[in-house]
C-alpha positions in Angstrom: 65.5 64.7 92.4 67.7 65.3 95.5 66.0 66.6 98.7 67.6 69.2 100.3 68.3 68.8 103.8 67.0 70.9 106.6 70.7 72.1 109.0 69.3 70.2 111.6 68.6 67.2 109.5 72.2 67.4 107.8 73.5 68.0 111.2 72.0 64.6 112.9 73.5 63.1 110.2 77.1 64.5 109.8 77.8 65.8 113.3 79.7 64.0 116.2 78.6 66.0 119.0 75.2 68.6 119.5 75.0 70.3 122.3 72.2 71.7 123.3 72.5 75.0 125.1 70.2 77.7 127.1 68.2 78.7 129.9 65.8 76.6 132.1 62.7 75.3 131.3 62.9 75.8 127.7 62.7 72.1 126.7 66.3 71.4 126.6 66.0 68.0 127.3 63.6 66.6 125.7 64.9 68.2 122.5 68.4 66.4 123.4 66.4 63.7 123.5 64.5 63.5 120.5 67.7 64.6 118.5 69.6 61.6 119.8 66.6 59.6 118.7 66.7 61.1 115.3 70.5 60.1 115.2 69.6 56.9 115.8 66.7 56.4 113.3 69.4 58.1 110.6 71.8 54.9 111.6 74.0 56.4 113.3 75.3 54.6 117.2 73.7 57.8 119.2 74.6 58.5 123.2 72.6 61.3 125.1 74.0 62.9 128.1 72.3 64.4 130.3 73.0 66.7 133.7 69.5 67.0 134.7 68.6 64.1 137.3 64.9 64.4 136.7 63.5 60.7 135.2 61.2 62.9 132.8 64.1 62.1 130.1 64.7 58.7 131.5 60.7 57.7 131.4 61.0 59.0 127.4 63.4 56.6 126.4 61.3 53.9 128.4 64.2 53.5 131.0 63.1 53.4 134.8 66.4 55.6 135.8 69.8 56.5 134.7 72.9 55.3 135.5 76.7 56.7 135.5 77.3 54.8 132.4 76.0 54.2 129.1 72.6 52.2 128.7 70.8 51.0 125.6 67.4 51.8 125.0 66.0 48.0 124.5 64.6 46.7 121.1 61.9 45.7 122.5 60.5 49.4 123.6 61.3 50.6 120.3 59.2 47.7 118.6 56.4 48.2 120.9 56.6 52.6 119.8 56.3 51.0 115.8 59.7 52.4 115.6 62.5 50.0 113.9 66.1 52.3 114.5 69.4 50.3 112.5 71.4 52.2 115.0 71.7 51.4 118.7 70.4 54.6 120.8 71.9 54.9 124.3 71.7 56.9 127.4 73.1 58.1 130.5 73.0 60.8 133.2 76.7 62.2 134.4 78.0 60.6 137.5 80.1 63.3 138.3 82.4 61.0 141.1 82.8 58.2 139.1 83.7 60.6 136.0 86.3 62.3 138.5 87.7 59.5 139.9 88.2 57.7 136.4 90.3 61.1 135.1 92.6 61.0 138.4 93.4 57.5 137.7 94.1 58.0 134.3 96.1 61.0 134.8 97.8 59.8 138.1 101.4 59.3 137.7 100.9 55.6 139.7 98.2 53.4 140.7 99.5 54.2 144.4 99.2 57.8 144.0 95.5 57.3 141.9 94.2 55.7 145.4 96.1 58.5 147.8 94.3 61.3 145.5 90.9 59.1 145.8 90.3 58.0 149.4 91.3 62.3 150.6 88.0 63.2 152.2 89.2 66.7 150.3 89.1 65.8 146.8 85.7 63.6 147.8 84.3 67.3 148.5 86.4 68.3 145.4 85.1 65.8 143.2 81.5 66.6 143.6 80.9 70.4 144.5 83.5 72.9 143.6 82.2 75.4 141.1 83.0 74.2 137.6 83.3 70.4 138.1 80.0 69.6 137.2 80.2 71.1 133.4 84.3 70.2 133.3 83.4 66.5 133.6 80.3 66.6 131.7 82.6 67.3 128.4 85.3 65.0 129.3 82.6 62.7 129.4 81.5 63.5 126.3 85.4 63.0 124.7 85.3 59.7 126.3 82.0 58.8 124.5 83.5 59.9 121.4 86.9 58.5 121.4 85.4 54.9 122.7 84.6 54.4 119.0 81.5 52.9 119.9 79.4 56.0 118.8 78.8 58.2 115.8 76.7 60.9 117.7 76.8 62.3 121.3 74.0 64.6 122.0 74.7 66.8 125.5 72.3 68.1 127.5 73.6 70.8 129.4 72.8 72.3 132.3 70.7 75.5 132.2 72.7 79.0 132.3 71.7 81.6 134.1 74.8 83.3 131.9 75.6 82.6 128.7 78.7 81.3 129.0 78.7 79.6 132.6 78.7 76.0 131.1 81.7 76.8 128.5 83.9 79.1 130.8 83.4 76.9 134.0 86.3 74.4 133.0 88.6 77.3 132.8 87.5 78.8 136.0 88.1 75.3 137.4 91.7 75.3 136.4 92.4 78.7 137.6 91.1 78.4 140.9 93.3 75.1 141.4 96.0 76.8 139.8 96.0 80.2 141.8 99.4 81.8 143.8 97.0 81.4 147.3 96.7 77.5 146.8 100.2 76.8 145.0 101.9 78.7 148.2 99.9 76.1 150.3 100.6 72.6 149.2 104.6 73.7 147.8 107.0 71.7 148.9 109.9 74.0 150.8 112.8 73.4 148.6 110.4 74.7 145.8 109.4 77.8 147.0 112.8 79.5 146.1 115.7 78.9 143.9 118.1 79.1 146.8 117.4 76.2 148.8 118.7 77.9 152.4 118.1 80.6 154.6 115.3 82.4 152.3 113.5 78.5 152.0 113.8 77.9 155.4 112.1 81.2 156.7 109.5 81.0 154.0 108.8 77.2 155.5 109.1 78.6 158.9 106.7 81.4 158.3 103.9 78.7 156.5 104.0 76.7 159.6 103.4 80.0 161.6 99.9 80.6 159.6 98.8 76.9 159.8 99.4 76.8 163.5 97.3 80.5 163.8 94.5 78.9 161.0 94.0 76.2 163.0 93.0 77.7 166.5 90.3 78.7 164.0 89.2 75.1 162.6 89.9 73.3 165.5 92.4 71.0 163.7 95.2 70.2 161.1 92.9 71.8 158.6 95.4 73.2 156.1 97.9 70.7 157.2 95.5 67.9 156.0 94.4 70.6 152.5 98.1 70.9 151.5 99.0 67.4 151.7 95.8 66.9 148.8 96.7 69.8 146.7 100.5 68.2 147.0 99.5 65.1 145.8 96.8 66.4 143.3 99.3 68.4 141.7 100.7 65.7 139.7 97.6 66.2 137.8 97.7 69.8 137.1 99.2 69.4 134.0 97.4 66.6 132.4 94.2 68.2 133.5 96.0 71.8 131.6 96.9 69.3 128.3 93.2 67.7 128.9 91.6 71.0 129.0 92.7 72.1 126.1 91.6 69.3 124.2 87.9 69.6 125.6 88.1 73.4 124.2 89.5 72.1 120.9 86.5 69.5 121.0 84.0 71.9 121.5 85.2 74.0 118.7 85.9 71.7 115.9 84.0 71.3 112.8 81.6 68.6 113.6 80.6 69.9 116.6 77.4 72.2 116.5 75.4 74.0 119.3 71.6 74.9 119.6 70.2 77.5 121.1 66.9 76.5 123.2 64.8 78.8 123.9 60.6 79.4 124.1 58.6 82.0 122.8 59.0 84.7 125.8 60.3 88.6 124.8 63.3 87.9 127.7 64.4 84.3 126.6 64.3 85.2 123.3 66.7 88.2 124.6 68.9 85.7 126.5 68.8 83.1 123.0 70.3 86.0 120.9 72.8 87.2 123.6 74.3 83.6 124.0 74.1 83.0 120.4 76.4 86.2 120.1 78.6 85.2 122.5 79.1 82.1 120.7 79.9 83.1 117.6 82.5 86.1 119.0 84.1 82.8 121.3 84.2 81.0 118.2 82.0 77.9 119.0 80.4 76.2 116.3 76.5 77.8 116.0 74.5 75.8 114.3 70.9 77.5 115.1 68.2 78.1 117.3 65.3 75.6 118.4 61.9 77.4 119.6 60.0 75.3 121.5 56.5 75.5 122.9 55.0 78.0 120.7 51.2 78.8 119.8 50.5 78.4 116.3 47.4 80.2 114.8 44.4 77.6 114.8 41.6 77.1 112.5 39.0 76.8 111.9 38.2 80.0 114.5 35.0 81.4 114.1 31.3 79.5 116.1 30.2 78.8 112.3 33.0 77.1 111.2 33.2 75.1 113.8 29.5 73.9 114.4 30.2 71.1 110.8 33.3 69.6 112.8 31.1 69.5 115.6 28.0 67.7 114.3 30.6 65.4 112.5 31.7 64.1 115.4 28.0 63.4 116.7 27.6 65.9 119.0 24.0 66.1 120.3 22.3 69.0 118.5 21.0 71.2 121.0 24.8 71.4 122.4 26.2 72.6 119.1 25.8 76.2 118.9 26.7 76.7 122.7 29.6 74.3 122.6 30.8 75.8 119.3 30.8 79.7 120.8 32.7 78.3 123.5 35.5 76.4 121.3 35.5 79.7 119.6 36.5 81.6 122.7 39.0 79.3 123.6 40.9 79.6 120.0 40.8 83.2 120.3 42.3 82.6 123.5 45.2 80.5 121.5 45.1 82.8 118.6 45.8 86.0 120.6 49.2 84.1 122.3 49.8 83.4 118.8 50.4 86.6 117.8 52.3 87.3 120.4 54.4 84.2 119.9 54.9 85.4 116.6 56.7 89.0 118.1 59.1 86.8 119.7 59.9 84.9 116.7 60.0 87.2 114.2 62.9 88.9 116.2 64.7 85.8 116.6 64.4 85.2 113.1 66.1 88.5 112.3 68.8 87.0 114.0 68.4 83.6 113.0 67.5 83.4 109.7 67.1 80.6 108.3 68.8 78.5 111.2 65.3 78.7 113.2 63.3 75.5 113.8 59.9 76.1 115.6 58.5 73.1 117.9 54.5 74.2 118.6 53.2 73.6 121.7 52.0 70.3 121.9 48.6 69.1 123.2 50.2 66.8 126.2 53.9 66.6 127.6 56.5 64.3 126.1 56.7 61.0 127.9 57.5 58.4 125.5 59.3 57.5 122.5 56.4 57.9 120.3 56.2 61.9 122.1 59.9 62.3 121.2 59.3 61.4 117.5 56.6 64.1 117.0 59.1 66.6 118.4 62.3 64.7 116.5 59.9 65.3 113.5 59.2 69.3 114.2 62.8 69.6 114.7 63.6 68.1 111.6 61.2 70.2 109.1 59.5 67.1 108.6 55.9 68.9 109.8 54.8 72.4 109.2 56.9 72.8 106.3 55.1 75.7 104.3 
């Protein structure tokens, strides 16, 4: 009898890239995490990306730190977690310099003009800070992962969105504002700024000159001088980065990439879920569900004399029973009554949703190891509280 699979089970084991997608402090990370542990657990050679420097993720996959490239999680961790993967699982945060520099000198016409780009204290700045970078080199690290050919799975962790789509327009964005009239009129060469390479060239060059020498009363030095001179050079790279783009957006779209939706039990995350899920779908970006984490899920037994057996089973002194179990039973009402409300929230996501809805309970302590991320890898999977 054939098992059918759960989507996120049949997408750990068929997809090449999961991105996992959302607002703050909804457990995207530690469900990136446990879904590349999945991947490798279902033999496939996983990678997991993150943005987020916090070591939470790192500490999970029993690795003191992360570092700009990709890092095996050693055998001997997962031995010691009773866990025996026949897939590698590795791990890395984004280095966002040594992801930028790596594109320049891939796309740089020369090796001499790769260094030029690289040592301008103005693409240093560039490189690291400018709106967009950060989530433009995040996926061309992930197309480097993947066309490596040493994995089968990359799971990206992005970073939270205050808007929807922040993390997918911001490459876009990037490449318009390098690519605006303001900063092409800036670092043009003379001869280029007209098709009639005389008087009308000459004024135009003239009157450029004009405005750096007025700009720079301003900045107290060749400012603009020094700023055209590394948009000059870094136009070589316009184009590549254009042809490069659209192959990220082509990456992001193809079949056997699939987003989730994080979100957590809450009447305005759920809001912001649906909304991005929308968005999605209308952008055409492969949805392949939403994951709610952290929710309250009824308890029993609830009442003072159901619990008073469990409590003389575990050889609690008598004369504490009946206080301790009225007290228990307070605090599961307590749980019972954010249950319910729990449940509002998910029953309008699952309007949405459907069946493409996974439900990870609140758990008794936070995630920090790999035995932590199976018992979420596990929820995720519809491996526990199936029915």
């Amino acid at each position: 009898m054939t098992i059918a699979l759960t989507p996120i089970q049949q997408m750990v084991r068929e997809a090449r890239l999961i991105v996992t997608a959302g607002t703050g402090g909804v457990g995207k990370t530690t469900t990136a995490a446990a879904l590349a542990l999945q991947g490798a657990l279902a033999g496939r050679r996983t990678a997991v990306l993150t943005i987020d420097p916090a070591r939470r993720l790192a500490n999970a996959l029993g690795l003191d730190a992360f570092m700009g490239r990709a890092q095996k999680v050693p055998t001997a961790l997962f031995t010691a977690a009773g866990l025996a993967p026949p897939a590698e699982l590795s791990a890395m945060m984004l280095d966002m310099r040594a992801t930028a520099d790596e594109m320049v000198r891939r796309y740089a016409p020369n090796a001499e003009a790769a260094a030029r780009i690289v040592s301008n204290p103005y693409y240093q700045a560039f490189s690291t800070s400018l709106a967009g970078t950060q989530e433009y080199m995040a996926v061309e690290q992930v197309a480097d992962l993947l066309e490596s050919g040493e994995f089968d799975l990359v799971v990206l962790d992005t970073p939270p969105a205050t808007h929807a789509l922040d993390f997918l327009d911001a490459p876009e964005r990037l490449l318009n504002a390098l690519d605006n009239r303001a900063i092409n009129w800036l670092y043009r060469p003379k001869e280029a700024t007209t098709r009639d390479p005389g008087y009308g060239a000459r004024l135009l060059g003239k009157g450029r000159q004009m405005v750096f020498k007025s700009l720079n009363k301003f900045t107290g030095g060749p400012f603009f001088e020094d700023l055209a001179t590394f948009l000059q050079a870094f136009s070589s790279l316009f184009e590549a980065f254009r042809v490069s783009s659209r192959a990220v957006q082509a990456l992001l779209r193809a079949e056997s990439t699939q987003f989730l939706v994080v979100t957590a039990p809450y009447p305005a995350t759920v809001r912001e879920a649906i909304n991005f899920r929308a968005q999605l779908v209308e952008r055409g970006f492969p949805f392949g569900g939403f994951i709610c984490n952290r929710v309250h899920l009824p308890m029993t037994p609830t009442t003072a004399a159901e619990l008073r057996p469990a409590l003389v089973a575990a050889g609690v002194a008598s004369g504490l029973v009946p206080p301790l179990a009225e007290d228990l039973a307070g605090l599961v009402g307590d749980h019972d009554r954010m249950a319910d409300r729990d449940a509002l929230s998910l029953a309008d996501l699952a309007e949405v949703a459907g069946p493409a809805l996974q439900v990870v309970p609140l758990l008794p302590e936070d995630v920090h190891d790999l035995r932590g991320l199976v018992q979420v890898g596990d929820w995720l999977l519809g491996r526990r509280g199936a029915g």
